[in-house]
PATORDO-767714 format. One record per residue (C-alpha): x negated, z, y negated; residue number from 0. Coordinates in pm, 1 decimal, m for minus. Layout:
// residues N
((X Z Y) NUM)
...
This chain:
// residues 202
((804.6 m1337.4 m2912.2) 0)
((1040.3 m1523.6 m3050.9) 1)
((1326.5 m1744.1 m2844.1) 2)
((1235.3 m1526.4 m2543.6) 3)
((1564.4 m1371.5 m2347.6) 4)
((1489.4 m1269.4 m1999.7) 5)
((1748.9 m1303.1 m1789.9) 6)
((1886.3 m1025.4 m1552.8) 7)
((1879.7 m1055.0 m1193.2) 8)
((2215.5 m960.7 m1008.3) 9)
((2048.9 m807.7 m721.7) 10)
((1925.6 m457.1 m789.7) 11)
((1596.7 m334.0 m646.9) 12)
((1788.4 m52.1 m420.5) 13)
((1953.0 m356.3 m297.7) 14)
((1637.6 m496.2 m218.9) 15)
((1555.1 m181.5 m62.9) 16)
((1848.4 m108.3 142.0) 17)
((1808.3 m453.0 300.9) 18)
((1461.0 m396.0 372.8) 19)
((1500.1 m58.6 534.4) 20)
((1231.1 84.2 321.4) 21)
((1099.0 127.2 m56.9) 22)
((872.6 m72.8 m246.4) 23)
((577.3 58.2 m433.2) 24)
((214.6 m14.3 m538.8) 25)
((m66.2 139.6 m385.1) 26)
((m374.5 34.4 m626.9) 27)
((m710.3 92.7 m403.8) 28)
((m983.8 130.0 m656.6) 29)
((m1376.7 216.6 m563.2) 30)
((m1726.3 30.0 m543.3) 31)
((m1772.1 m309.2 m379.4) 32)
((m1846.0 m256.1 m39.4) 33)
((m1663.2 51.7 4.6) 34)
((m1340.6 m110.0 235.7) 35)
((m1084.7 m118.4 m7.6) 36)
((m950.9 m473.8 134.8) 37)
((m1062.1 m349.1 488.5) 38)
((m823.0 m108.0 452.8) 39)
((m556.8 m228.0 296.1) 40)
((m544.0 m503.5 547.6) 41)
((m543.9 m259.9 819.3) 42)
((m286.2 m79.2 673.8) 43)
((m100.2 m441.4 628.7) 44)
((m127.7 m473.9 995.0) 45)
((4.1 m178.3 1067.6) 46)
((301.4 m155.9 885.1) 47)
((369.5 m533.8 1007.3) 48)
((417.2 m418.1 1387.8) 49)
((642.4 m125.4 1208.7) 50)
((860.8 m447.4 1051.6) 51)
((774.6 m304.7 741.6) 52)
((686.5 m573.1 454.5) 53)
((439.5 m515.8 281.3) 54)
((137.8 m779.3 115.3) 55)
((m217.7 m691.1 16.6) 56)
((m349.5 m838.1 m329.0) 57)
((m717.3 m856.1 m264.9) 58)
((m950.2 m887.1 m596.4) 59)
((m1167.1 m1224.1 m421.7) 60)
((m860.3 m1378.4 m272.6) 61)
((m692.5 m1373.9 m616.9) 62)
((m1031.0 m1496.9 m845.9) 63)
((m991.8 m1800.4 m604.7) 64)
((m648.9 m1925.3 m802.5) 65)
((m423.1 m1703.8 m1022.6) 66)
((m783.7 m1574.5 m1169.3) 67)
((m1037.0 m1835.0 m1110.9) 68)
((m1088.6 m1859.9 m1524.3) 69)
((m1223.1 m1521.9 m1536.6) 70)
((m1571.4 m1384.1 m1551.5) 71)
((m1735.3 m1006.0 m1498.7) 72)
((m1750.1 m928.1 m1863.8) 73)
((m1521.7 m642.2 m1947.3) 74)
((m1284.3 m799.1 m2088.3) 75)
((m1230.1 m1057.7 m1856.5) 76)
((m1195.5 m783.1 m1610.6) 77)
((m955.1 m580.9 m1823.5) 78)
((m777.4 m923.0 m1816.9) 79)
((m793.9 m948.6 m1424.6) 80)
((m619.1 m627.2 m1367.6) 81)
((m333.3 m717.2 m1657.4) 82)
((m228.4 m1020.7 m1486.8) 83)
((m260.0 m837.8 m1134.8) 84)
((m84.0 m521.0 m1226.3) 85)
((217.4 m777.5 m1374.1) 86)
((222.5 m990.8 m1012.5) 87)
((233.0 m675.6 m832.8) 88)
((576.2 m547.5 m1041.9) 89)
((745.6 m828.3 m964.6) 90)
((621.3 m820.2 m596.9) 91)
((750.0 m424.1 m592.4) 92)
((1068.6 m517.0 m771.2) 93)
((1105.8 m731.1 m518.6) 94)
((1134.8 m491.3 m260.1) 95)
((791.7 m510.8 m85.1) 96)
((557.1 m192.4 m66.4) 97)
((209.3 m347.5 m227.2) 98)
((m160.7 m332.9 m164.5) 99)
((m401.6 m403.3 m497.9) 100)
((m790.7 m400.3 m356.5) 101)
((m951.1 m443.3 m700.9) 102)
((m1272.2 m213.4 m756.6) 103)
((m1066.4 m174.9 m1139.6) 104)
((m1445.4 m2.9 m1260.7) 105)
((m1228.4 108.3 m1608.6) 106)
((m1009.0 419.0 m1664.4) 107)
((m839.0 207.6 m1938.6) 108)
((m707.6 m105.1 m1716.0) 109)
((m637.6 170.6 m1466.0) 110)
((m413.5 369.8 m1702.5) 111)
((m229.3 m7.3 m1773.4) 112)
((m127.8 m53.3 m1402.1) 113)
((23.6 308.3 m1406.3) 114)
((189.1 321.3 m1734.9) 115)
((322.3 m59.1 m1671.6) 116)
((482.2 114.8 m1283.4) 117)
((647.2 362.6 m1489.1) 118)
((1007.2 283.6 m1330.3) 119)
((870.6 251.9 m975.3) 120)
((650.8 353.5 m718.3) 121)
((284.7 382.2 m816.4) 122)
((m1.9 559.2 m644.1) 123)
((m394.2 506.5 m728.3) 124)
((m619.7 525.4 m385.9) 125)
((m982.0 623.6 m462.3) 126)
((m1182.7 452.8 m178.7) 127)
((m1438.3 694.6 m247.7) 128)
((m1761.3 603.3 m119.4) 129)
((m2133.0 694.5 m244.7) 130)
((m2313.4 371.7 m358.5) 131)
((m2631.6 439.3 m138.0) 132)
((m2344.9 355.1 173.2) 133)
((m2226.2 100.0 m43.1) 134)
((m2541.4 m91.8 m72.6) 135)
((m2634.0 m40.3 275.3) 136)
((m2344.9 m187.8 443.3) 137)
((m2320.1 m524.6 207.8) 138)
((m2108.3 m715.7 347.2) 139)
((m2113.9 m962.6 97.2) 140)
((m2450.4 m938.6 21.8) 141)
((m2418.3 m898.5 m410.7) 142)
((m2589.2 m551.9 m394.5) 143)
((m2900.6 m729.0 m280.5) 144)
((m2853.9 m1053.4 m552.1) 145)
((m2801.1 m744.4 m780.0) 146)
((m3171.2 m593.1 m731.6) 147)
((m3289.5 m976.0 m727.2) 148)
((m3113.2 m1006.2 m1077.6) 149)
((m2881.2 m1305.1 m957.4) 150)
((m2626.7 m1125.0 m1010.8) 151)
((m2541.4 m973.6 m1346.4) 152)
((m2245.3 m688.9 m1460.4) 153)
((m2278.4 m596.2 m1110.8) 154)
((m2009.4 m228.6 m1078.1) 155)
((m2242.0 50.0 m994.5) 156)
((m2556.4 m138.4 m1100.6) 157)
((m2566.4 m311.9 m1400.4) 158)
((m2198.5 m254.2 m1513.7) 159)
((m2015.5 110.9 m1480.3) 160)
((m1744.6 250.1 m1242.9) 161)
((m1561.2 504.8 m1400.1) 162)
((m1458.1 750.7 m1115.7) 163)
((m1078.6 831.1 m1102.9) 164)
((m1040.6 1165.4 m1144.2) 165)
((m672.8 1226.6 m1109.5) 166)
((m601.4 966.8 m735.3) 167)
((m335.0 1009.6 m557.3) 168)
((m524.4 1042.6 m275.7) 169)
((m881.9 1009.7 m179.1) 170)
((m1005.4 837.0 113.6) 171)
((m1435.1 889.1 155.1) 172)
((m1468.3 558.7 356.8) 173)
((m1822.8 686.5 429.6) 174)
((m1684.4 1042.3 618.4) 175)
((m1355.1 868.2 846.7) 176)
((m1378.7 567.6 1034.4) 177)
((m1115.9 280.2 990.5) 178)
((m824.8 445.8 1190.6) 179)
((m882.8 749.7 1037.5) 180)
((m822.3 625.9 764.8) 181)
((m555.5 422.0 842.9) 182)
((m355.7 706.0 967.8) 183)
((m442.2 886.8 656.2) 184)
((m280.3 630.4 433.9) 185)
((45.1 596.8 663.1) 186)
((123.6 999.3 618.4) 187)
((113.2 950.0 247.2) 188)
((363.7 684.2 257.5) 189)
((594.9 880.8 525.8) 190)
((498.8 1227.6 285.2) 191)
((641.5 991.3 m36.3) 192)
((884.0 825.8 152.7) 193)
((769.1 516.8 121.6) 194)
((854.8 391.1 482.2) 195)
((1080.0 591.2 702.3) 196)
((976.5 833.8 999.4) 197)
((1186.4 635.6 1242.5) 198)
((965.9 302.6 1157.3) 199)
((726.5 453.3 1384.9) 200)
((966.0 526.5 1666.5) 201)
């Protein structure tokens, strides 16, 4: 674009970091609606909190509520959802903060944008792997059951496609560990990539 010159900031993101105590990053949770992707992520947010570790979760219904409250369920409006996410969460991560994205992100394509656009700093995909039987079961927000009464169109796992990651980071099956359980098992990734720092938890 023309007459656009971004202008440089004069504080680094290792400064950031070294007054933080810790790194920043992006942890993108991906899986099926109703699988505790923001359940977990907030837990996790929690937890690193009482650590004095900062850290924010972006959670896919919080953010359709303002920043994305113009977009629909068609696939390109969701392709558009995870743009403008993936580009909030940079600047969040540049920023110095470690970051949660909770967006089911059903397509390997707008996947592949948040990772390539993280190149130059921390990016891991969670797979909040859980079967969609479980899924529809446990409904918390009752669309699984407006899905079978057709209220609810482009519905991910129903009427509209998940694509499953294949190459995640890690893989948490939300329907084999309870919430601690997998709480814990995100907190040793982030002390195994040294996200946040053993003594934190001392």
């Amino acid at each position: 674009m023309n007459n656009i010159f971004p202008s440089p900031s004069s504080v680094s993101t290792n400064d950031r970091h070294l007054l933080n105590g810790h790194s920043g990053g992006l942890l993108w949770f991906t899986g099926l609606s109703g699988s505790g992707k923001s359940t977990l992520a907030h837990a996790v947010e929690e937890k690193l909190h009482s650590l004095c570790v900062r850290s924010y979760v972006l959670d896919g219904d919080n953010i359709r509520t303002g920043l994305n409250k113009d977009l629909g369920l068609t696939p390109e409006d969701r392709q558009e959802n995870i743009r403008r996410i993936a580009e909030v969460a940079k600047i969040m991560v540049d920023a110095g903060l470690l970051v949660f994205a909770a967006f089911i992100a059903p397509y390997k394509q707008s996947r592949e944008y948040a990772r390539e656009l993280m190149t130059n700093w921390p990016y891991y995909e969670i797979y909040v792997k859980c079967s969609i039987d479980e899924c529809a079961k446990r409904d918390p927000k009752g669309l699984y059951k407006k899905a079978a009464k057709g209220k609810i169109t482009n519905m991910t796992g129903i009427s509209a496609p998940y694509e499953e990651p294949e190459n995640s980071s890690l893989v948490i099956e939300t329907d084999k560990l309870d919430l601690q359980q997998s709480v814990d098992e995100v907190i040793r990734f982030l002390l195994k990539h040294e996200l946040i720092n053993a003594d934190v938890q001392s």
